[in-house]
MARNU-183369 format. One record per residue (C-alpha): residue number from 1; residue in one letter; x, y, z. Coordinates in Angstrom, 1 decimal. Layout:
N
PT    n  res      xx      yy      zz
PT  NUM    A       X       Y       Z
...
This chain:
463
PT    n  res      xx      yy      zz
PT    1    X    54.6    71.8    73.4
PT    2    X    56.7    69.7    75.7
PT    3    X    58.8    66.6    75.1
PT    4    X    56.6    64.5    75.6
PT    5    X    53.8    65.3    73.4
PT    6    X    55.7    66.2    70.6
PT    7    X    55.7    63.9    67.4
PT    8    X    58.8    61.4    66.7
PT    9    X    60.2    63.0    63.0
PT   10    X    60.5    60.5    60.6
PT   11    X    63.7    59.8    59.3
PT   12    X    64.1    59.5    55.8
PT   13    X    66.6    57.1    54.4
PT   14    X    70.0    57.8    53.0
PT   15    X    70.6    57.3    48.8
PT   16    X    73.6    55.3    48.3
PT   17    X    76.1    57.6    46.7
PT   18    X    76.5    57.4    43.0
PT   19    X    80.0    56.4    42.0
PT   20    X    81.5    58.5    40.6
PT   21    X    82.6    58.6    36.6
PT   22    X    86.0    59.1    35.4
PT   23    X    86.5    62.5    34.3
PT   24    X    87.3    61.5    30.4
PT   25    X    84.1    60.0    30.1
PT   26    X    82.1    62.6    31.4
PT   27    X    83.9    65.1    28.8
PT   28    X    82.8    62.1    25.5
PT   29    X    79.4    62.3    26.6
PT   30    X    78.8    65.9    27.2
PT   31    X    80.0    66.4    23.2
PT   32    X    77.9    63.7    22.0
PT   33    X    74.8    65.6    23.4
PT   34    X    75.9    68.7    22.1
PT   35    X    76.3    67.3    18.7
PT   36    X    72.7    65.9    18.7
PT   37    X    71.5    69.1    19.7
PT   38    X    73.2    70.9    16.4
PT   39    X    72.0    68.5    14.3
PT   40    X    68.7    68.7    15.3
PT   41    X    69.0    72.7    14.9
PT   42    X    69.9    72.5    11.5
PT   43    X    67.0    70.4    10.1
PT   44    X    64.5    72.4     8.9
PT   45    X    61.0    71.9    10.9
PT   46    X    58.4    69.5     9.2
PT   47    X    55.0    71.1     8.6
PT   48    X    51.8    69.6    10.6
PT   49    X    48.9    68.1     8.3
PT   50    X    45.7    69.9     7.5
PT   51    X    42.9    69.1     9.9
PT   52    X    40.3    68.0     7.2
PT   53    X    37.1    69.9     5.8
PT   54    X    33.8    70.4     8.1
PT   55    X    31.0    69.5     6.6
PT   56    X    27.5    70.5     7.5
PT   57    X    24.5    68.3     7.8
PT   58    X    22.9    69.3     4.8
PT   59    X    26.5    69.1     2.7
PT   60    X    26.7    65.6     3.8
PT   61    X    23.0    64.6     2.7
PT   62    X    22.2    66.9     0.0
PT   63    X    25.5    66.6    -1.7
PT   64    X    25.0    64.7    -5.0
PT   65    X    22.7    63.9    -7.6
PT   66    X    20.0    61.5    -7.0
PT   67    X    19.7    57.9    -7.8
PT   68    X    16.7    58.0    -9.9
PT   69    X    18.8    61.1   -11.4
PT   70    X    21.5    58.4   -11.9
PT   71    X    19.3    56.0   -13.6
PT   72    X    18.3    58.3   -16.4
PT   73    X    21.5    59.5   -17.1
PT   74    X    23.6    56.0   -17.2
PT   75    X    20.0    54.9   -19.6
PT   76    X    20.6    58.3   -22.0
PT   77    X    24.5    57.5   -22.3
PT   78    X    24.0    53.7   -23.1
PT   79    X    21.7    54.5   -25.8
PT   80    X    23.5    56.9   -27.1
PT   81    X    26.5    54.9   -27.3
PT   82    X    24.3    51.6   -28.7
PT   83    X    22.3    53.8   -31.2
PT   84    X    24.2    52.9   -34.3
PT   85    X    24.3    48.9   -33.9
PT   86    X    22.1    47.0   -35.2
PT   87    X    20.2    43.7   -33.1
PT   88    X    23.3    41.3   -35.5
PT   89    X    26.1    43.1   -34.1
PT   90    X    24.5    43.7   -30.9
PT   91    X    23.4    39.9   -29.6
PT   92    X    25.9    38.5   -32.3
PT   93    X    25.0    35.0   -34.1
PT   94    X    24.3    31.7   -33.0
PT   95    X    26.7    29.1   -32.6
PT   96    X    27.1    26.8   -35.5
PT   97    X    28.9    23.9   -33.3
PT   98    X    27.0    21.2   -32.3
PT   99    X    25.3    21.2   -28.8
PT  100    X    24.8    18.3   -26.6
PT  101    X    21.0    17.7   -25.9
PT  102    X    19.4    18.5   -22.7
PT  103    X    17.5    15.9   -20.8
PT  104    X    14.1    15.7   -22.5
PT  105    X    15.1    17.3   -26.1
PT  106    X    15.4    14.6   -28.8
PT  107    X    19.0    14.6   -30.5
PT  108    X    19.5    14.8   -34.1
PT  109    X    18.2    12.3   -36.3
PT  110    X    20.3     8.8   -37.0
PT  111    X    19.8     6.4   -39.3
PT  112    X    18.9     3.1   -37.4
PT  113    X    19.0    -0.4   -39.1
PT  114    X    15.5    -2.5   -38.0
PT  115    X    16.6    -6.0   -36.4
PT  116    X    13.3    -7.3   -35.4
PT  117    X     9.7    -6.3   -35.3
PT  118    X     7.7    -8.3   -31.9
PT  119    X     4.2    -7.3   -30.8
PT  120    X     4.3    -3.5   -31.2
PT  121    X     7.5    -2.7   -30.7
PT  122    X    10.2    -2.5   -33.8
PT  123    X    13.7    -3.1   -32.4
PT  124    X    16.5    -1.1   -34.2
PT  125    X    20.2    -1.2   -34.1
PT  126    X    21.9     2.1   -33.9
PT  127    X    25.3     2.8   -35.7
PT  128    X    27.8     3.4   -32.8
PT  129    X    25.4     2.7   -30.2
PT  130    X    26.2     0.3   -27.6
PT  131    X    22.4    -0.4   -26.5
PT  132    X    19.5    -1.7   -29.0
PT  133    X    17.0     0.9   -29.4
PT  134    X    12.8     0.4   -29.6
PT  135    X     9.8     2.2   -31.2
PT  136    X     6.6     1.9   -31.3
PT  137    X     5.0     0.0   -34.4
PT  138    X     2.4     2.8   -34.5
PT  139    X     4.7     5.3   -35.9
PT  140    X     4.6     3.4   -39.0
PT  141    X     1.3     4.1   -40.6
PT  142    X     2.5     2.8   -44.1
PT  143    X     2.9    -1.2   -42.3
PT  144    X     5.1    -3.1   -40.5
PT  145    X     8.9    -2.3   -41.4
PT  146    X    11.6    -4.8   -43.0
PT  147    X    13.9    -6.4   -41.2
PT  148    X    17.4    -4.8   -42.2
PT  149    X    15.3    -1.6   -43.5
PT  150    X    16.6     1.7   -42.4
PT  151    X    14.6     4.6   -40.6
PT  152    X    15.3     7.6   -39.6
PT  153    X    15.1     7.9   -35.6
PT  154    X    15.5    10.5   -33.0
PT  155    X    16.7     9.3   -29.6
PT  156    X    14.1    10.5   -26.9
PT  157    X    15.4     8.6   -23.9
PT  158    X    16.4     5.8   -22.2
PT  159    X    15.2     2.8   -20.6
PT  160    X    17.6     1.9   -17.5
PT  161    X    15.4    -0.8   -16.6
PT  162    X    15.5    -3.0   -19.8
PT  163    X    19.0    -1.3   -21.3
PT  164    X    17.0    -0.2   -24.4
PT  165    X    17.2     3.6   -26.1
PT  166    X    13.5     4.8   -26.6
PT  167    X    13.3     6.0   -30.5
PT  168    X    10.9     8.3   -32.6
PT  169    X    10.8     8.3   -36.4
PT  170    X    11.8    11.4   -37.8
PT  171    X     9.0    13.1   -39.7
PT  172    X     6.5    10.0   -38.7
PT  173    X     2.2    10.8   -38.4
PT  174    X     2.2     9.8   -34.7
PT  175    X     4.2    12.1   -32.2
PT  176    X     3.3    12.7   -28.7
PT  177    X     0.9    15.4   -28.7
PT  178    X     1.3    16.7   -24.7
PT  179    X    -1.7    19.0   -25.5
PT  180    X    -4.0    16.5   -26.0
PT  181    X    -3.6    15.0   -21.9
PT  182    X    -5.0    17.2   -19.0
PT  183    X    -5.2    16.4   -15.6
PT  184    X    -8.8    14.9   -14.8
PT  185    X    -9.7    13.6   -18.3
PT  186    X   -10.7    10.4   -18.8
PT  187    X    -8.3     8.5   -21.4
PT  188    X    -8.0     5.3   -22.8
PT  189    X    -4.1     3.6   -22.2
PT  190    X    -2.9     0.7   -23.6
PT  191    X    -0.7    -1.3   -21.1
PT  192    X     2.5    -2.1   -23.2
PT  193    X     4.3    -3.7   -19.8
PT  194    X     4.9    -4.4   -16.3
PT  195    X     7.6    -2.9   -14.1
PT  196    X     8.7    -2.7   -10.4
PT  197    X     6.2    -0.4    -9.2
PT  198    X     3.2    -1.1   -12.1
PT  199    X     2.5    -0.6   -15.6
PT  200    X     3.5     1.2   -18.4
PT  201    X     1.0     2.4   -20.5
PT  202    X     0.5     4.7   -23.9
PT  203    X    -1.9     7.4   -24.3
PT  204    X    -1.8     8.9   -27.6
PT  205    X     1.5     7.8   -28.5
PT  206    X     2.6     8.9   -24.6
PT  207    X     4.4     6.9   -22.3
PT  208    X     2.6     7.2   -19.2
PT  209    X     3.2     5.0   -15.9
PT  210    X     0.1     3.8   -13.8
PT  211    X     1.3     2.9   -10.1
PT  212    X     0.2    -0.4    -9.0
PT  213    X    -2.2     0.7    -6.4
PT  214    X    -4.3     2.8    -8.7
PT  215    X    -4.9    -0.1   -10.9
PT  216    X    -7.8    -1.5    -8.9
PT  217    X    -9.8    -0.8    -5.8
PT  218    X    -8.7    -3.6    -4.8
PT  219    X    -4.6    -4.8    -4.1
PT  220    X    -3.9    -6.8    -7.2
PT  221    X    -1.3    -9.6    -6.9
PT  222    X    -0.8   -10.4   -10.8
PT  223    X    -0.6    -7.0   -12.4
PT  224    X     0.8    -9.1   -15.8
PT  225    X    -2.3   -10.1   -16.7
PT  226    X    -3.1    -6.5   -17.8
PT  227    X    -0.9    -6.5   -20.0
PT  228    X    -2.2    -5.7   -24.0
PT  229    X    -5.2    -4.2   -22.5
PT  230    X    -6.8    -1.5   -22.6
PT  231    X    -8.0     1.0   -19.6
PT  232    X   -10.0     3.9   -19.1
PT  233    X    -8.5     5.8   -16.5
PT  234    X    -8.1     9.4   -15.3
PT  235    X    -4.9    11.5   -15.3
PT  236    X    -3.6    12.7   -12.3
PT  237    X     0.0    14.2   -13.6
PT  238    X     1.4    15.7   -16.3
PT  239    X     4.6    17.3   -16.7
PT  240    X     5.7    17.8   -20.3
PT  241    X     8.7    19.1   -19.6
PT  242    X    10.2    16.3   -17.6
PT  243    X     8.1    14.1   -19.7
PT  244    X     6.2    12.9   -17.2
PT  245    X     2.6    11.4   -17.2
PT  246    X     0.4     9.3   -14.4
PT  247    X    -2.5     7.7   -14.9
PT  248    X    -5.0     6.4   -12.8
PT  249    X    -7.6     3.9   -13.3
PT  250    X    -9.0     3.5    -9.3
PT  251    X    -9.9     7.1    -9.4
PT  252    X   -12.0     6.9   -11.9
PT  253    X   -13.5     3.6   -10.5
PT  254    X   -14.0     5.7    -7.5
PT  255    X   -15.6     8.1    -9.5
PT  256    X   -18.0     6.0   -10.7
PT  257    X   -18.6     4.2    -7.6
PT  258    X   -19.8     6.9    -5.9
PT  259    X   -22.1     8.2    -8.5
PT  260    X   -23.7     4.6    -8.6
PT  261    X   -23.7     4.0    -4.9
PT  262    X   -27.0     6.4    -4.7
PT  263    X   -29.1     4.6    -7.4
PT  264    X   -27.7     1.2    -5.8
PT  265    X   -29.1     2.0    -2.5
PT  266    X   -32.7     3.2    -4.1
PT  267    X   -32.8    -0.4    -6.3
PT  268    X   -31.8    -2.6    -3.4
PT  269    X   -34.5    -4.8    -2.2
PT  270    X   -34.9    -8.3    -0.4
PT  271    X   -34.6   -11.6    -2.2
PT  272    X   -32.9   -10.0    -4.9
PT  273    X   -29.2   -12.0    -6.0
PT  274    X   -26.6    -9.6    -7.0
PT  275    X   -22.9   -10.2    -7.9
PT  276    X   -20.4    -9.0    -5.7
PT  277    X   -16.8    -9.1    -4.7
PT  278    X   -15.2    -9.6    -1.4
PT  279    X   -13.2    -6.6    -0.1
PT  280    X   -12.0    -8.2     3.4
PT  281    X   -12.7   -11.0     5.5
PT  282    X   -13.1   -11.1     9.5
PT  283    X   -13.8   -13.9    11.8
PT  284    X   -17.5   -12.7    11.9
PT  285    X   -17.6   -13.1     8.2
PT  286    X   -17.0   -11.2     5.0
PT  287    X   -17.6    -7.7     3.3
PT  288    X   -19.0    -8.0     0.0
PT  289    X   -19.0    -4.5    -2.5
PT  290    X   -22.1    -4.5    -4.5
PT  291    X   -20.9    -1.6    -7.1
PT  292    X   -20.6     1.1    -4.6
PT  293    X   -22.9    -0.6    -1.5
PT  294    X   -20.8    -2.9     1.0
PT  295    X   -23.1    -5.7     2.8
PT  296    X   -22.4    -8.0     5.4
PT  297    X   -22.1   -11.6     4.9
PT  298    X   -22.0   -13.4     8.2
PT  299    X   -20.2   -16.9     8.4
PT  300    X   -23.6   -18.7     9.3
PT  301    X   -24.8   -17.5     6.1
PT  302    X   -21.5   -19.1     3.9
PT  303    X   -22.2   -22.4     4.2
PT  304    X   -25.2   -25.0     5.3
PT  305    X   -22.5   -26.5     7.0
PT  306    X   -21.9   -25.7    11.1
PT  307    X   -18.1   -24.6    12.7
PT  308    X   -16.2   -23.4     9.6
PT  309    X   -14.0   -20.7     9.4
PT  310    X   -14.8   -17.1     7.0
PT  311    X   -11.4   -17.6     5.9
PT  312    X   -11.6   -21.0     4.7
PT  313    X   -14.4   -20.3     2.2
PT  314    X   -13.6   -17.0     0.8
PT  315    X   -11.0   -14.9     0.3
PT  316    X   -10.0   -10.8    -1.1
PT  317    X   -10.8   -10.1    -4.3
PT  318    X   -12.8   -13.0    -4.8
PT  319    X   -16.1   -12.9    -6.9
PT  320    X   -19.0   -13.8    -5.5
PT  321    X   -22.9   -14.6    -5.6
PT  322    X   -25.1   -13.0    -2.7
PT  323    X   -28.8   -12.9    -1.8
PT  324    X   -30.0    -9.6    -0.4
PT  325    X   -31.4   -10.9     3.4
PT  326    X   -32.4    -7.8     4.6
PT  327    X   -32.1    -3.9     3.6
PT  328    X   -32.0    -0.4     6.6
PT  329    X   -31.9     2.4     4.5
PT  330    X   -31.7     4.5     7.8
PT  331    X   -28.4     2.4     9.1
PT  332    X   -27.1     2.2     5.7
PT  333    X   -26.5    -1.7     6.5
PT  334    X   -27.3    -4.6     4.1
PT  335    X   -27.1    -8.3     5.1
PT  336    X   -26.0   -10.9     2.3
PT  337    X   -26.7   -14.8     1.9
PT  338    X   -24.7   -17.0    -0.2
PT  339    X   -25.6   -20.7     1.2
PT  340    X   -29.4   -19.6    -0.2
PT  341    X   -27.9   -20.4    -3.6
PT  342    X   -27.2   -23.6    -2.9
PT  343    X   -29.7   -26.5    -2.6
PT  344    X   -30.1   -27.6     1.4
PT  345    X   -29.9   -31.1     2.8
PT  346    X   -33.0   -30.4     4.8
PT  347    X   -35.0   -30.4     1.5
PT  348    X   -34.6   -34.0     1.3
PT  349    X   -34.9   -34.7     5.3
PT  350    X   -38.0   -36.2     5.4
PT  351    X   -37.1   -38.8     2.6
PT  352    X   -33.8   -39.7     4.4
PT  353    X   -34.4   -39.7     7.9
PT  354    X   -38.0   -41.5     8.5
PT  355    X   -39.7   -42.1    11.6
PT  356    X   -38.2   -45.1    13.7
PT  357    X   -35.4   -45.5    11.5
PT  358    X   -32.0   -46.0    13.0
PT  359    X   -29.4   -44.4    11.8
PT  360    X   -25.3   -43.4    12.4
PT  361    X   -24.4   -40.2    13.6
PT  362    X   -21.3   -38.3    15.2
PT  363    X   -21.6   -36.1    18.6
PT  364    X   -20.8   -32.3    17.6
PT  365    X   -21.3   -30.5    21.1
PT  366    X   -23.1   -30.6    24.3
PT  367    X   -25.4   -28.5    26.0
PT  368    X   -27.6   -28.7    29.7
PT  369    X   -30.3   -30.1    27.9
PT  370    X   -29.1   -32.6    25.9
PT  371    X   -26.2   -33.6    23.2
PT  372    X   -26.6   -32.3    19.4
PT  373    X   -25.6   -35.5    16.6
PT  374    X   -24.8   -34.1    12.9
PT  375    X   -25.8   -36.5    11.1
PT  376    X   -24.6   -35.3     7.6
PT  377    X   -23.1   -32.0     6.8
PT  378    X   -25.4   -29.0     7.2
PT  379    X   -28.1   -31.6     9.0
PT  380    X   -27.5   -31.6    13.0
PT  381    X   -30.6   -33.7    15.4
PT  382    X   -30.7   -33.0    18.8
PT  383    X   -30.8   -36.3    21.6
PT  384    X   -32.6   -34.8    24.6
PT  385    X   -31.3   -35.7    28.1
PT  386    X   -34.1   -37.8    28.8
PT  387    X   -33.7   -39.6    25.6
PT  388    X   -29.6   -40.3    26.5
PT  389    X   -30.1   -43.4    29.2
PT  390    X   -32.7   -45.1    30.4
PT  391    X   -31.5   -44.3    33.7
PT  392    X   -31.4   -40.9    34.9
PT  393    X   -28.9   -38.1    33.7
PT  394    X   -27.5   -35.7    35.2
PT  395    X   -25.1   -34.3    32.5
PT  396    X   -24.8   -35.4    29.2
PT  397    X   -21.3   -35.7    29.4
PT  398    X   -21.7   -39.0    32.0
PT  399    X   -22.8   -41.0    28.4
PT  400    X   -21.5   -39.4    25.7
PT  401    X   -18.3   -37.3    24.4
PT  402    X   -18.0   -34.6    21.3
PT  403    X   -16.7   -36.8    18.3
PT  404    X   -18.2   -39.8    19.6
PT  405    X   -20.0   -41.9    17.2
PT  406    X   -23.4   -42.9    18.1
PT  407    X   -26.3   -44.6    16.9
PT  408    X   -29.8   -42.9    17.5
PT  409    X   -33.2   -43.5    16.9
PT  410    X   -35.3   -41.2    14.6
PT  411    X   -38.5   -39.7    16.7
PT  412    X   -39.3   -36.8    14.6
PT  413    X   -38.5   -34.4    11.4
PT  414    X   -40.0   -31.2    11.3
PT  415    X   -38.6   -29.9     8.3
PT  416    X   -39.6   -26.2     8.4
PT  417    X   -38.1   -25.6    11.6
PT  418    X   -35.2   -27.3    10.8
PT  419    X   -35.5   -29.5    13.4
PT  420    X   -34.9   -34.0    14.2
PT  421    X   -35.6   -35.4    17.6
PT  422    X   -33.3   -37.8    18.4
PT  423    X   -33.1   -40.8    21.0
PT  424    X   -30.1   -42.6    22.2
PT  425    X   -31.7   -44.5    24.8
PT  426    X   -33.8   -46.3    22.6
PT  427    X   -30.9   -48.1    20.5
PT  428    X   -29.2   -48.8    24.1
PT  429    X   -32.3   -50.4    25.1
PT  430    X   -32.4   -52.7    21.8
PT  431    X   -28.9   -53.6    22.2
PT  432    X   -30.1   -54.8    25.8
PT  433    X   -32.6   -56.5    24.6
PT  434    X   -30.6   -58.2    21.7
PT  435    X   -27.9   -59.1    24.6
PT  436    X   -30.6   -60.9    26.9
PT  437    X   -32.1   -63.2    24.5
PT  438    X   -28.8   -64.3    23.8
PT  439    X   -28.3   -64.7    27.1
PT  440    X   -31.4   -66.7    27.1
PT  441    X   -30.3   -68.7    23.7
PT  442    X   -26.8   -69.7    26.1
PT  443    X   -28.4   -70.8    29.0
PT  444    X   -31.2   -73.4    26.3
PT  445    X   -28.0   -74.5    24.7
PT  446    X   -26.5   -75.7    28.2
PT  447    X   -26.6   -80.2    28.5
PT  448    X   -29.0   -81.3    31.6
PT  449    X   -27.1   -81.9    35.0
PT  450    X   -27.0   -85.5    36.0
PT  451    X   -29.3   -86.7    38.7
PT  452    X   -27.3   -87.0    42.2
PT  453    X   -26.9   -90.6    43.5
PT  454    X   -26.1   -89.7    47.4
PT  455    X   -28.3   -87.6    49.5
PT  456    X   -27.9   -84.2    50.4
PT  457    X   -26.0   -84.0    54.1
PT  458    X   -27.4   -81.4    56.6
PT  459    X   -30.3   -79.1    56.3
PT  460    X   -34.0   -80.3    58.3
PT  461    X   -34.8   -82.7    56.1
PT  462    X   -37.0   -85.5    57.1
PT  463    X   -35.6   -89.0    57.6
């Protein structure tokens, strides 16, 4: 290969040169190493750990017993050990210190002293006791207690609403039977009081609650004046444990309601009057609830009297009087009357408004054909467009205005159709008349003009 072709070698760097160490040094470390060495000689060799056992696959699985095994031999060495000792020694006696009562466990009997006996309830005051406590005069079968008599009480809970400890006499005829209350059966409850959200109420020496909107079908406003009644109502909760019972007397309305609403709808007829009560009002009129049938009683049918408001002659809850106007058994609908109960000015029309009588009446409305006059409440004649002037009309609002007062002539009463004709032209024309012959009375009243003395000047008199 020539000169040319040949490869450039690489040069490879110089190391620095170490310095060099002193001689004494070199000699101290060379015996340190040497001593390290011998010691390391002289130690006797440590010996490796044992690699630990290999275990098969079926040592590993099948190695012990069982754990049903396990079971029946940890149950055979407990009764063995437990076979001597008898139930005593084994769950040992019950404690003889006193326990404090759990919620709904009456405490140990006190002695209470009675300070006042109102209505049924027996107010007592207990020894200790910060708060009076109450009972029920019915746990006294042998009569009403003394005042400053002793009894013996139990406390069975307390009253955070009117700060009074309920009581029940120890060994007394009437306890609270909770096996005698189901839910679904009927009771009878006797409303002791009223509280925030109802009434309280006793069944069978139970206190029981009844929420205020299962008191009626109805919302009731004044749920005091139920008090020192009593209900038949259905329970819909019991819970003796917590001591816990809800009654309801609109369920068993309900109930009722719909076992009458069938034989209601088969008895309905026309004409007939039943009583009712009015379970809402609307601007169309009113729903009335027969006992289980709702009908309609439409504002036209309130009152004889024209333009008044549903809400302005009945209200919610209000009893009422009906007629039965027509029944469709198919629709399940029924239309109501209650102005048929009352006696209608049109059965005395004829009497008061006679032919060509004049009489005062006050502009209700206006129509194309003519202005309708009421002329006493529930009685309304109609003025006919012809009859408003004795000119000619074009609208009835060119003579008269609703709430004008007018005097009209009386043309005719036809009291089956409910019908007066009316003329307001006719009065106008009498007043005319009237006006002219005073006119007439003026002008004969008026002195004679004196005769002239001088002739007329101009004109084509003759000379």
């Amino acid at each position: 290969m020539t000169e040319e072709t040949a490869e450039p070698t690489p040069q490879v760097p110089e190391k620095p040169a170490q310095p060099t160490r002193p001689r004494s040094e070199r000699i101290v470390r060379m015996a340190e190493a040497q001593s390290r060495v011998t010691d390391k000689s002289s130690k006797a060799p440590e010996p490796k750990p044992e690699p630990p056992p290999q275990l098969t696959p079926h040592e590993v699985y099948h190695s012990g017993p069982r754990l049903r095994d396990l079971d029946a031999q940890i149950e055979q060495e407990l009764a063995e050990a437990l076979g001597d000792l008898s139930e005593k020694e084994l769950y040992g006696s019950p404690a003889e210190e006193k326990r404090k009562a759990t919620p709904g466990t009456p405490q140990e009997g006190k002695k209470a002293k009675v300070i006042a006996v109102q209505g049924n309830d027996v107010f007592l005051d207990i020894p200790g006791g910060r708060s009076q406590g109450v009972l029920s005069l019915q746990q006294f079968p042998e009569g009403s207690p003394a005042v400053g008599s002793e009894v013996n009480v139990s406390i069975e809970g307390y009253d955070r609403q009117n700060g009074l400890i309920l009581l029940s006499r120890k060994g007394a005829a009437v306890h609270a039977d909770w096996s005698s209350v189901a839910e679904g059966m009927i009771v009878e409850a006797r409303v002791t009081e009223t509280n925030k959200g109802g009434l309280a109420v006793d069944v069978n020496g139970i206190r029981g609650f009844m929420p205020i909107s299962q008191i009626d079908l109805y919302r009731v406003e004044t749920p005091e004046q139920f008090v020192n009644q009593r209900l038949r109502c259905m329970v819909v909760e019991v819970n003796p444990d917590e001591r816990n019972l809800v009654v309801s007397r609109r369920a068993l309305l309900e109930q009722e309601r719909e076992e009458s609403r069938e034989k209601l709808w088969q008895e309905l007829a026309e004409g007939q009057i039943r009583d009712g009560i009015v379970r809402s009002v609307k601007d169309f009129g009113a729903f009335v609830d027969m006992g289980g049938v709702d009908g309609l009683l439409h504002v036209s049918e309130m009152s004889w009297v024209r333009g008044q408001k549903a809400t302005d002659l009945v209200q919610p809850g209000q009893p009422i009087k009906v007629v039965v106007l027509k029944v469709d058994r198919d629709k399940r609908k029924v239309s109501l009357g209650a102005k048929q109960l009352t006696a209608s000015p049109w059965d005395s029309a004829d009497a008061n408004y006679q032919l060509n009588s004049i009489v005062k009446g006050k502009v209700t409305r206006l129509m194309e054909f003519g202005a309708f006059v009421e002329l006493e409440p529930g009685i309304e004649g109609l003025v006919h467009i012809s009859e408003l002037a004795p000119q000619r009309v074009r609208r009835p609002a060119d003579v008269v205005q609703p709430g004008q007062e007018v005097q009209v002539l009386v043309l005719g009463v036809d009291r089956a159709q409910r019908r007066i004709s009316l003329s307001l032209k006719a009065t106008a024309a009498d007043e005319g008349g009237e006006a002219e012959e005073d006119e007439v009375e003026e002008a004969e009243e008026l002195p004679p003009t004196r005769p002239r003395a001088t002739p007329l000047r101009g004109g084509l008199g003759g000379e």
